[in-house]
Short mmCIF file of the C-alpha atoms (twelve columns), coordinates in Angstrom:
data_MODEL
# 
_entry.id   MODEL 
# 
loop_
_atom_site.group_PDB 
_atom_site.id 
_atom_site.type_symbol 
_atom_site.label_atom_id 
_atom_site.label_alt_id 
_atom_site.label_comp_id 
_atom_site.label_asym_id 
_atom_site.label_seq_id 
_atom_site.Cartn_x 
_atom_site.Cartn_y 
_atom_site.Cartn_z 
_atom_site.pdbx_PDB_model_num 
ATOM 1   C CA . UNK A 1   -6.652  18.436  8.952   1 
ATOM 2   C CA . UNK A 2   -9.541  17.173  7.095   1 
ATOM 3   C CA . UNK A 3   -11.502 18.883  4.205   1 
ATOM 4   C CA . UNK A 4   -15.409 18.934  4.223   1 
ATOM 5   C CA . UNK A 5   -17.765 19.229  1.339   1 
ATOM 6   C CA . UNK A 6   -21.404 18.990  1.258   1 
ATOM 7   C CA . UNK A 7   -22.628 14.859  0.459   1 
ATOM 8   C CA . UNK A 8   -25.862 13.948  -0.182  1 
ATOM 9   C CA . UNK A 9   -28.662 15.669  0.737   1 
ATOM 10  C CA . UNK A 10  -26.685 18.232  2.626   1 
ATOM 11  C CA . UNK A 11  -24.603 15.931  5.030   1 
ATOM 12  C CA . UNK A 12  -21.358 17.158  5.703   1 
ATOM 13  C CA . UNK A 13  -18.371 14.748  4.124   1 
ATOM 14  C CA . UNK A 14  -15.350 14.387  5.944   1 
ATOM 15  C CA . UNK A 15  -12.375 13.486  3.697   1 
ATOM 16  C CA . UNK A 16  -10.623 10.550  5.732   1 
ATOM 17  C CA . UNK A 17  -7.294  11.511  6.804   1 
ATOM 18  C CA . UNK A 18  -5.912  7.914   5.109   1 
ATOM 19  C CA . UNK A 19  -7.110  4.305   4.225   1 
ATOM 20  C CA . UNK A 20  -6.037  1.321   5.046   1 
ATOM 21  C CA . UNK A 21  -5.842  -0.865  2.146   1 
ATOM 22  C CA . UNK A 22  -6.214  -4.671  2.193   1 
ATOM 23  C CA . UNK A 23  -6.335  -7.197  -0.670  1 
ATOM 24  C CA . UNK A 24  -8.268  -10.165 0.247   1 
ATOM 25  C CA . UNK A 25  -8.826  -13.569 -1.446  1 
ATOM 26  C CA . UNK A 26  -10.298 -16.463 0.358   1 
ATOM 27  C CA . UNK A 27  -9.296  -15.012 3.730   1 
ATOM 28  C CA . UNK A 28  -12.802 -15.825 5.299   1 
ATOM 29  C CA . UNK A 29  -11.244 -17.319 8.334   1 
ATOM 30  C CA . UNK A 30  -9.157  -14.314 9.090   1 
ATOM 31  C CA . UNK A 31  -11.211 -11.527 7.252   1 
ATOM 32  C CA . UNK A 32  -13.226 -10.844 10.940  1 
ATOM 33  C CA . UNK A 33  -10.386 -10.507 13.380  1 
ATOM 34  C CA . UNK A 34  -8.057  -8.395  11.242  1 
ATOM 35  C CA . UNK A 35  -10.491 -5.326  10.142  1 
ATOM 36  C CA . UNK A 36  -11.343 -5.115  13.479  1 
ATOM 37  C CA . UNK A 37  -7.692  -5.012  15.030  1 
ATOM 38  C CA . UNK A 38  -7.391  -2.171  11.871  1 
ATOM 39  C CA . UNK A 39  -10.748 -0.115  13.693  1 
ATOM 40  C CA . UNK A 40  -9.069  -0.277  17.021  1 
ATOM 41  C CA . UNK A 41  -5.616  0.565   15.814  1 
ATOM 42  C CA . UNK A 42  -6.731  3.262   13.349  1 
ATOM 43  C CA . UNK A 43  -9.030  5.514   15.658  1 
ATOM 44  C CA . UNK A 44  -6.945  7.517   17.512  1 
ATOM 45  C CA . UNK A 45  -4.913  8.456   14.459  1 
ATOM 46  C CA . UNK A 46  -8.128  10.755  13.148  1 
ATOM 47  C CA . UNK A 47  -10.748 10.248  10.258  1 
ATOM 48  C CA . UNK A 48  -10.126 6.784   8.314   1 
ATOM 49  C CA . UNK A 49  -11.415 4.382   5.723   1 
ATOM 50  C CA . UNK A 50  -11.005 0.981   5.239   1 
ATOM 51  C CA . UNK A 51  -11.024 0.012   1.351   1 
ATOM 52  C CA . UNK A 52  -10.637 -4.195  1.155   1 
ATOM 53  C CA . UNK A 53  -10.962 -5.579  -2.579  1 
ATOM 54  C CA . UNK A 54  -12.553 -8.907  -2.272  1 
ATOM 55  C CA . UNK A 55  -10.072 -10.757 -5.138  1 
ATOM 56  C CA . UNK A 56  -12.181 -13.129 -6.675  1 
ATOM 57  C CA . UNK A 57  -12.891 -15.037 -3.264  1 
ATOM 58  C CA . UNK A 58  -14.589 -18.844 -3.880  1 
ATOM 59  C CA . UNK A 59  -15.310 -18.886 0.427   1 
ATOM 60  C CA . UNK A 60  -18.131 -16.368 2.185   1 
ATOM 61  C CA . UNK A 61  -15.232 -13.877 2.622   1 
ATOM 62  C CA . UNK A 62  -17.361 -11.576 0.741   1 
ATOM 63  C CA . UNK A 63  -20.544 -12.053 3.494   1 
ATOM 64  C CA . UNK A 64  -17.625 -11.625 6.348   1 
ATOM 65  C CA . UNK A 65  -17.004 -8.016  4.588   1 
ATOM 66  C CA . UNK A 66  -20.617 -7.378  4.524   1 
ATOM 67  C CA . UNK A 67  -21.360 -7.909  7.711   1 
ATOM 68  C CA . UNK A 68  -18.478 -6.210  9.217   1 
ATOM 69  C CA . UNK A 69  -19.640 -3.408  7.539   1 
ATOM 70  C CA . UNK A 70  -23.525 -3.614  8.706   1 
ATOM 71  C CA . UNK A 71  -21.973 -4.608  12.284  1 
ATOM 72  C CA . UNK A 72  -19.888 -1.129  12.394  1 
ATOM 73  C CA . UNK A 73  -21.645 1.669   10.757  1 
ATOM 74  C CA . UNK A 74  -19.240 3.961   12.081  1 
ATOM 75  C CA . UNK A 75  -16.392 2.795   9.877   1 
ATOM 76  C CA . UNK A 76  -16.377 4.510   6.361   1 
ATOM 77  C CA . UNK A 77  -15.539 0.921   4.414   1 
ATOM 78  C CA . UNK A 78  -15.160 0.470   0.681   1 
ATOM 79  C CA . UNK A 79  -15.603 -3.029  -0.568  1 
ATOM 80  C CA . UNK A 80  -14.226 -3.662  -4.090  1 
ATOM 81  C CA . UNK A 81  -15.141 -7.290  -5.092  1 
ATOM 82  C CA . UNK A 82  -13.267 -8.458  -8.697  1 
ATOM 83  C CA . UNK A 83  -15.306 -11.195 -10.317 1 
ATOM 84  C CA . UNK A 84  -12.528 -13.221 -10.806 1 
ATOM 85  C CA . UNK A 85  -8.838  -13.448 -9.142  1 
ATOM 86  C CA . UNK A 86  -7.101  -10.652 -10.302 1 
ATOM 87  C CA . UNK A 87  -3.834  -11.098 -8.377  1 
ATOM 88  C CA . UNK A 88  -2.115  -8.967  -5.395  1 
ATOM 89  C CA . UNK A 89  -1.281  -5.797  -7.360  1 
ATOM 90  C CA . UNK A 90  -4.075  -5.711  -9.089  1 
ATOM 91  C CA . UNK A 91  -6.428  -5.670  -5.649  1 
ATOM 92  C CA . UNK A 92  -4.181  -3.017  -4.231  1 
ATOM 93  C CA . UNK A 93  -4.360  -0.688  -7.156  1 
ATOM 94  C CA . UNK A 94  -8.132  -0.775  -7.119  1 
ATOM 95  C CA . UNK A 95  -8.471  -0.750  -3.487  1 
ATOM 96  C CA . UNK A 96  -6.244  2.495   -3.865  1 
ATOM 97  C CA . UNK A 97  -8.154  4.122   -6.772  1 
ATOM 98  C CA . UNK A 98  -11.485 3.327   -4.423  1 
ATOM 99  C CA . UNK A 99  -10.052 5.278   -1.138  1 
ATOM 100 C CA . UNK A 100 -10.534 9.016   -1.116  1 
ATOM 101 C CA . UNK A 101 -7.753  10.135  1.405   1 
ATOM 102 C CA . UNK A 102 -4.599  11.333  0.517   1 
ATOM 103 C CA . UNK A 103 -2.250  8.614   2.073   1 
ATOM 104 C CA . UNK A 104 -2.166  5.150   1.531   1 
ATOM 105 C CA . UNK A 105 -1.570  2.436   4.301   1 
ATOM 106 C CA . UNK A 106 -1.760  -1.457  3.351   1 
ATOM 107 C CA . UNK A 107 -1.437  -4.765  4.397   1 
ATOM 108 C CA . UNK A 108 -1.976  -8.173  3.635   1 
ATOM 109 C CA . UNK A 109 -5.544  -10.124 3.970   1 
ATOM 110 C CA . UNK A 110 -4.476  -13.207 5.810   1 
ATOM 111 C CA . UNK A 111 -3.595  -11.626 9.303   1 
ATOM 112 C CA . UNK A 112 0.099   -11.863 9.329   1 
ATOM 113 C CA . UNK A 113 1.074   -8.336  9.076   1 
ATOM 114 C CA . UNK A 114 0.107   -7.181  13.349  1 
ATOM 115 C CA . UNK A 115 -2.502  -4.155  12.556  1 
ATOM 116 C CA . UNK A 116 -0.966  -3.008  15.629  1 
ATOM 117 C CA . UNK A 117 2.073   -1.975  13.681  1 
ATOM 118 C CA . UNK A 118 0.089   0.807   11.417  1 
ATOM 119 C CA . UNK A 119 0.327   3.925   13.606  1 
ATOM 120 C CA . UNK A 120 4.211   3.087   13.031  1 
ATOM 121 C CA . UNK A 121 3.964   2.671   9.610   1 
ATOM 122 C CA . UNK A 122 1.749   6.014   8.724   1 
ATOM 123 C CA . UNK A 123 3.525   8.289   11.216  1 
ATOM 124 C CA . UNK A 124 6.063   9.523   9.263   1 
ATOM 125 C CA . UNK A 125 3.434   11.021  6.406   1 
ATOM 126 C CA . UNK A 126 0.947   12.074  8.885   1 
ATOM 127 C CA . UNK A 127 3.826   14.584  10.564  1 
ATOM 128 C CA . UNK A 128 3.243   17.524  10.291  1 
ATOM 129 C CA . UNK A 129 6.803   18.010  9.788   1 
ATOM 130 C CA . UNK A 130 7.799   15.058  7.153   1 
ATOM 131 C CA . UNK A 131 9.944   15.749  4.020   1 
ATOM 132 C CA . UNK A 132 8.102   17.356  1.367   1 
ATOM 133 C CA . UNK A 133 9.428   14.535  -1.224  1 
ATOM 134 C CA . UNK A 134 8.680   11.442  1.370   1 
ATOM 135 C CA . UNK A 135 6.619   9.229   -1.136  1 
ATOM 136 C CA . UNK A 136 6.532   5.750   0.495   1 
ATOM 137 C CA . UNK A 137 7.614   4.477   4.302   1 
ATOM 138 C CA . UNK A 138 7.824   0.339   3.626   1 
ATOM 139 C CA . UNK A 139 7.902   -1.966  6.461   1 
ATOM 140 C CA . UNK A 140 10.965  -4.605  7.019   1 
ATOM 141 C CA . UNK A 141 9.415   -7.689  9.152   1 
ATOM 142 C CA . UNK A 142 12.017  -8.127  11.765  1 
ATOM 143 C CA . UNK A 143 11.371  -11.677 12.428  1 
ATOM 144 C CA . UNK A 144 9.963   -13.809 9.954   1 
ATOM 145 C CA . UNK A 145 6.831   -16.266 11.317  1 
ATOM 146 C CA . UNK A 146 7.283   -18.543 8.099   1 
ATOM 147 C CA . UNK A 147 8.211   -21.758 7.149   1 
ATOM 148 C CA . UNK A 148 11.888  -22.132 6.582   1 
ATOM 149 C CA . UNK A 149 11.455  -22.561 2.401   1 
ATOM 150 C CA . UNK A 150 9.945   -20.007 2.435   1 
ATOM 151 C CA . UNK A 151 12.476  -18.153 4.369   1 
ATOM 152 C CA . UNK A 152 14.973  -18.819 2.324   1 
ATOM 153 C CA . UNK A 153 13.613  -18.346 -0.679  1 
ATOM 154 C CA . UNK A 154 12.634  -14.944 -0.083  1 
ATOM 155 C CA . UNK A 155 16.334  -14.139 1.368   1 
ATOM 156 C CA . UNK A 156 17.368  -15.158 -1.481  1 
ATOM 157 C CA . UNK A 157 15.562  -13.225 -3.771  1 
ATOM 158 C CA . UNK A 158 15.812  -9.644  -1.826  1 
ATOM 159 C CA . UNK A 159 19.712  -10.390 -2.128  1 
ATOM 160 C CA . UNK A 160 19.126  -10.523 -6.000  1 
ATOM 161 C CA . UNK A 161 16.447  -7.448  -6.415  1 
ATOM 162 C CA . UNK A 162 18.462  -5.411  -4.099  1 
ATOM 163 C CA . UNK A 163 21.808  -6.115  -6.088  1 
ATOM 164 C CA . UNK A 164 19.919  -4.986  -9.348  1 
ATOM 165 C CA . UNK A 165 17.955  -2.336  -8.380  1 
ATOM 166 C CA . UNK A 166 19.593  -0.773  -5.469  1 
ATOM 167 C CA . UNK A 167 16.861  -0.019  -3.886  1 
ATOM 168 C CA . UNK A 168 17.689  0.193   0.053   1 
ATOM 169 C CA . UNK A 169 15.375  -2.094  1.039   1 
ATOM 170 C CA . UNK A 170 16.021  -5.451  2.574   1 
ATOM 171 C CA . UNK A 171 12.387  -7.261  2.454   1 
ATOM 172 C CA . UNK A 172 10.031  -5.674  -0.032  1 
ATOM 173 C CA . UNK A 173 7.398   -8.408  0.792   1 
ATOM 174 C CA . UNK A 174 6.051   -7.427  3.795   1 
ATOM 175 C CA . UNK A 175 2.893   -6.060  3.344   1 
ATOM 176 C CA . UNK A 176 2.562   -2.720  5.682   1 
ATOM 177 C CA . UNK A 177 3.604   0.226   3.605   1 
ATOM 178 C CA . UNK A 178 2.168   3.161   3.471   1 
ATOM 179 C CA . UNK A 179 2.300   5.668   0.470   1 
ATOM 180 C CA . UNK A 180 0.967   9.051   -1.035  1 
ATOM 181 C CA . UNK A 181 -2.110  7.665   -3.243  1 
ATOM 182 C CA . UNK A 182 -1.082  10.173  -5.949  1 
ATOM 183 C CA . UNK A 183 2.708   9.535   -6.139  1 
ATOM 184 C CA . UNK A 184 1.200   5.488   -6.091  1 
ATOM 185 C CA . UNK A 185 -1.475  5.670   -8.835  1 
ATOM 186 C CA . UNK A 186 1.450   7.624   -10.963 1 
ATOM 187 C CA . UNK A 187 3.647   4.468   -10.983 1 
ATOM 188 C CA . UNK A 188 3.754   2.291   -13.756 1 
ATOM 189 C CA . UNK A 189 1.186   0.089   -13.165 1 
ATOM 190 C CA . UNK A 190 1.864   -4.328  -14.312 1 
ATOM 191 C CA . UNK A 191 1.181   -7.463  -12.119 1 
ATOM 192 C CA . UNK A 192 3.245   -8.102  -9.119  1 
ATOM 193 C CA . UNK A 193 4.331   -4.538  -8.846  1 
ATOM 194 C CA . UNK A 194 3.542   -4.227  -5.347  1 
ATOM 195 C CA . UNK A 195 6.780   -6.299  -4.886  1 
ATOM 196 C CA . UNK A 196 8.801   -3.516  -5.929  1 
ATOM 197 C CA . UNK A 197 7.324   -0.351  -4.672  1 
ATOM 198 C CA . UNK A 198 10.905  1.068   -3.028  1 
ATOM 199 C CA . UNK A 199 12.179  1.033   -6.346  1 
ATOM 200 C CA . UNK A 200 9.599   2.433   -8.558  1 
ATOM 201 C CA . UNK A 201 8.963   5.374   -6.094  1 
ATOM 202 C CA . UNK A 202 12.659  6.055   -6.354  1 
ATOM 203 C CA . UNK A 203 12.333  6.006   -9.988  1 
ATOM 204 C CA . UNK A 204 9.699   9.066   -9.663  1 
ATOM 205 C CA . UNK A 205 12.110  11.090  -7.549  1 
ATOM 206 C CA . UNK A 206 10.478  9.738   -3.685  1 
ATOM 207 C CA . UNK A 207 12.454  9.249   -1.343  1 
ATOM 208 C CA . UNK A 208 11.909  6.304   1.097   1 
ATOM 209 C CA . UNK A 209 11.743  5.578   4.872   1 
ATOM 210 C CA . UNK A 210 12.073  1.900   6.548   1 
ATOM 211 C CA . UNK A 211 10.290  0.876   9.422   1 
ATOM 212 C CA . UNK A 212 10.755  -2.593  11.485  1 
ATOM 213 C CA . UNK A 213 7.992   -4.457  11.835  1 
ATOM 214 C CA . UNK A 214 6.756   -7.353  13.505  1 
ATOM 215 C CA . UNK A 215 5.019   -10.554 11.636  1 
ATOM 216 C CA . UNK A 216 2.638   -13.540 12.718  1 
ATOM 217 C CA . UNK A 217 2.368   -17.081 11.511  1 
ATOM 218 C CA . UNK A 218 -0.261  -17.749 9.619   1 
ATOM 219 C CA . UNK A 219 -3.536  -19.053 11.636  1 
ATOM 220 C CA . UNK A 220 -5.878  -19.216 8.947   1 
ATOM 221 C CA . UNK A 221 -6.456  -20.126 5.175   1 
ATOM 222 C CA . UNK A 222 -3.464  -21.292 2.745   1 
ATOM 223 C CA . UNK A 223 -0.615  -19.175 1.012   1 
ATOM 224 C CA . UNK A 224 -1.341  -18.127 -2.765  1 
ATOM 225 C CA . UNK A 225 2.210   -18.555 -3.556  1 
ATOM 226 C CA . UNK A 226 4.793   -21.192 -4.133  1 
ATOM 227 C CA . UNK A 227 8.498   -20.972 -4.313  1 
ATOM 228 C CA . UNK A 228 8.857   -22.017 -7.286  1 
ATOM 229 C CA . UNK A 229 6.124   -19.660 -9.084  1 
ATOM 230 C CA . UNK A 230 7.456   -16.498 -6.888  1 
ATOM 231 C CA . UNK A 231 11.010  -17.525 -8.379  1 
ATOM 232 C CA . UNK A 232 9.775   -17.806 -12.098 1 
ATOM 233 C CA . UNK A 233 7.260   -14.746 -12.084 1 
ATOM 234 C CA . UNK A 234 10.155  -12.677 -10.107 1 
ATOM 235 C CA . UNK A 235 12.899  -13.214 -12.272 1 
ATOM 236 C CA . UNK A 236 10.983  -11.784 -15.037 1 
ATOM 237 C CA . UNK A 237 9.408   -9.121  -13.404 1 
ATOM 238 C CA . UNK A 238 12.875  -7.773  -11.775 1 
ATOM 239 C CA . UNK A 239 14.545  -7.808  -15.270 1 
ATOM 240 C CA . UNK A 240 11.533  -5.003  -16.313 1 
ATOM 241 C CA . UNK A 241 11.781  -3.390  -13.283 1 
ATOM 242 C CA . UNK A 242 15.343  -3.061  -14.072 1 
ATOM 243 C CA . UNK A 243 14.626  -1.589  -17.110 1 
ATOM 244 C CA . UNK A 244 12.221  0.781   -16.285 1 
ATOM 245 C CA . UNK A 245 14.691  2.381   -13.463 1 
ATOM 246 C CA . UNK A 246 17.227  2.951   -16.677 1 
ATOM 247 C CA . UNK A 247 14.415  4.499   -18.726 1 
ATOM 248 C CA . UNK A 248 13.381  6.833   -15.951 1 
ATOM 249 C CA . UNK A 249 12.860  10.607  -16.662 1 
ATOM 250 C CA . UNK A 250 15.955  12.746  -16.161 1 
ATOM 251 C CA . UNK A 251 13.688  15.676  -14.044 1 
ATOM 252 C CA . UNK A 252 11.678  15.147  -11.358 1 
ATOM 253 C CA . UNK A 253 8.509   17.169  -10.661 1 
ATOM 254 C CA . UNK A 254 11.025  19.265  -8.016  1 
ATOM 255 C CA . UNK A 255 12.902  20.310  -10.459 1 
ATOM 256 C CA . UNK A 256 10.385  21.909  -12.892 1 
ATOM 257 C CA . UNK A 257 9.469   25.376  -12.993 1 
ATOM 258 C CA . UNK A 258 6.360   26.899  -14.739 1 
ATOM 259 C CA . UNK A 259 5.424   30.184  -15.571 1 
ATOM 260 C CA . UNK A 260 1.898   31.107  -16.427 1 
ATOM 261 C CA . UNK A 261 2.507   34.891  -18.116 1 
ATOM 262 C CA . UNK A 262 0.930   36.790  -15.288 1 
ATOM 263 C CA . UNK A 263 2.908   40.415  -14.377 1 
ATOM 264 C CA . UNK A 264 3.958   39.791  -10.886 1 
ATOM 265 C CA . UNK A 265 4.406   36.078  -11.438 1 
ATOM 266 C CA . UNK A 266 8.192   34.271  -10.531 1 
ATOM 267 C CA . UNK A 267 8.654   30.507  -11.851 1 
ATOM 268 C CA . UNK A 268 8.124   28.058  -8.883  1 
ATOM 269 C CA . UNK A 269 8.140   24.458  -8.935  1 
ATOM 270 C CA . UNK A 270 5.082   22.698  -8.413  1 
ATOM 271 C CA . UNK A 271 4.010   21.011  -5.045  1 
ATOM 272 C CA . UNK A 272 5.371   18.008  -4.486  1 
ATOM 273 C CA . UNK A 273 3.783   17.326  -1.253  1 
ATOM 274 C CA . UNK A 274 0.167   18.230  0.555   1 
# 
C-alpha cells in the first residue's frame, strides 16, 4: 500500500513502496548497466526510487547519473553527490536519509551484486505477513567472483567478527541488504558501519533474516580496498562494535509501555513495525 499526499501544484505524490540504495564512486563504466538492471528488476515489485550518492567521483560518473535520469523520467531517482570521498557508510547513510520509502534495499556501485537478486532480498519486509520485529534481511554471496586474496582475507575476517560479535552472519560484505530506514537511521552511526549491520540491528532488539545470493566478477573500474587497509581499519572498528553490543540498552522498544492519562486508556507498547 502506498500513501498519497498532494506535491506541487496539486500533483498527487505517491510514497515509493522502497528504494534501492547505491553508493557510487568512480563507477562510470558500470554506473549505466546496473541502474537499469535495478528499473527492470524493481517494477513489478510496486512504486520505487532509486537514491545513488555520487561519493566524490573524479570520472563522468556523475553525467552517467544525469543522464540516466533525463533518459527515464519514469523512475523517481535521487542523486546525492558528496564533494569529496566520503567513504562507503557514509554514501549509504545519506543515500538513506535522501529516500522517502519506508524500506531500505542496497547494493554496491560497481555491478557485482546481480540486481536480479533484489526481489529476493526485499521479500521478506514487503510480506504482508513478516515478523513485526524483522529489522534487516542481509544477503550471504554464495559463491565468491573474487580474486583469491581477497577471498581469503575476507574468510578470515568473518571468522573473527562472527567469533566476537555473534552475530549469525557468515559474510557481512556483500552488499544486498535490505532494512527498515527507521530502525537504520537509529543505529549508531561511524565509518565502515555498513560492515556490521547484523550486529548493530541486533543490538536495537531486530531480528535478522539471511538470504543466498549470487555475485559477479568485477567488469569494470578498480576495487577501493586493499587487504591490508580492510585488515587495519577492521580490527579497530570490530573492537567498538564490540563494545557498543556490551553497552546496549537493557529494553527494547517491545518491551515499553506508555500511558498517556486518558480514562479508557490501557498501556500498550509502541509499534515496532509499519
Amino acid at each position: 500500500m502506498t500513501d498519497r499526499a498532494a506535491g506541487p501544484e496539486g500533483r498527487a505524490d505517491t510514497t515509493p513502496r522502497f528504494a534501492i540504495a547505491i553508493p557510487m564512486l568512480d563507477e562510470a563504466g558500470a554506473a549505466e548497466a546496473l541502474l537499469s538492471a535495478c528499473r527492470d528488476a524493481a517494477q513489478p515489485l510496486g512504486p520505487f526510487e532509486i537514491c545513488v550518492t555520487n561519493d566524490g567521483s573524479r570520472d563522468n560518473t556523475a553525467e552517467v547519473l544525469l543522464a540516466f535520469r533525463a533518459a527515464n523520467p519514469d523512475v523517481a531517482m535521487t542523486i546525492v553527490t558528496h564533494p569529496r570521498p566520503g567513504g562507503q557508510s557514509a554514501a549509504i547513510h545519506d543515500a538513506v536519509r535522501a529516500a522517502r520509502a519506508p524500506i531500505i534495499v542496497t547494493l554496491d556501485g560497481d555491478g557485482q551484486n546481480p540486481p536480479e537478486e533484489l526481489p529476493k532480498v526485499l521479500a521478506p519486509l514487503l510480506s504482508d505477513t513478516r515478523p513485526a520485529l524483522l529489522g534487516l534481511v542481509a544477503g550471504q554471496r554464495a559463491k565468491r567472483n573474487d580474486p583469491l586474496p581477497k577471498r581469503l582475507a575476507s574468510r578470515a575476517a568473518n571468522a573473527l567478527r562472527g567469533w566476537m560479535l555473534k552475530d549469525g552472519t557468515r559474510d557481512t560484505g556483500c552488499g544486498l541488504k535490505a532494512f527498515r530506514r527507521d530502525a537504520f537511521l537509529a543505529l549508531p552511526y561511524f565509518d565502515h558501519m555498513h560492515r556490521f549491520l547484523p550486529a548493530l540491528f541486533q543490538r536495537d532488539g531486530w531480528s535478522v533474516a539471511h538470504v543466498d545470493v549470487a555475485h559477479r566478477p568485477r567488469v569494470a573500474g578498480e576495487s577501493k580496498y586493499t587487504n591490508l587497509g580492510r585488515a587495519i581499519v577492521g580490527a579497530s572498528d570490530l573492537i567498538g562494535v564490540a563494545w557498543l553490543i556490551r553497552r546496549r540498552r537493557k529494553l527494547s522498544a517491545a518491551d515499553v509501555s506508555i500511558s498517556r492519562g486518558t480514562e479508557d486508556e490501557q498501556h500498550v507498547a509502541p509499534e515496532v513495525a509499519q
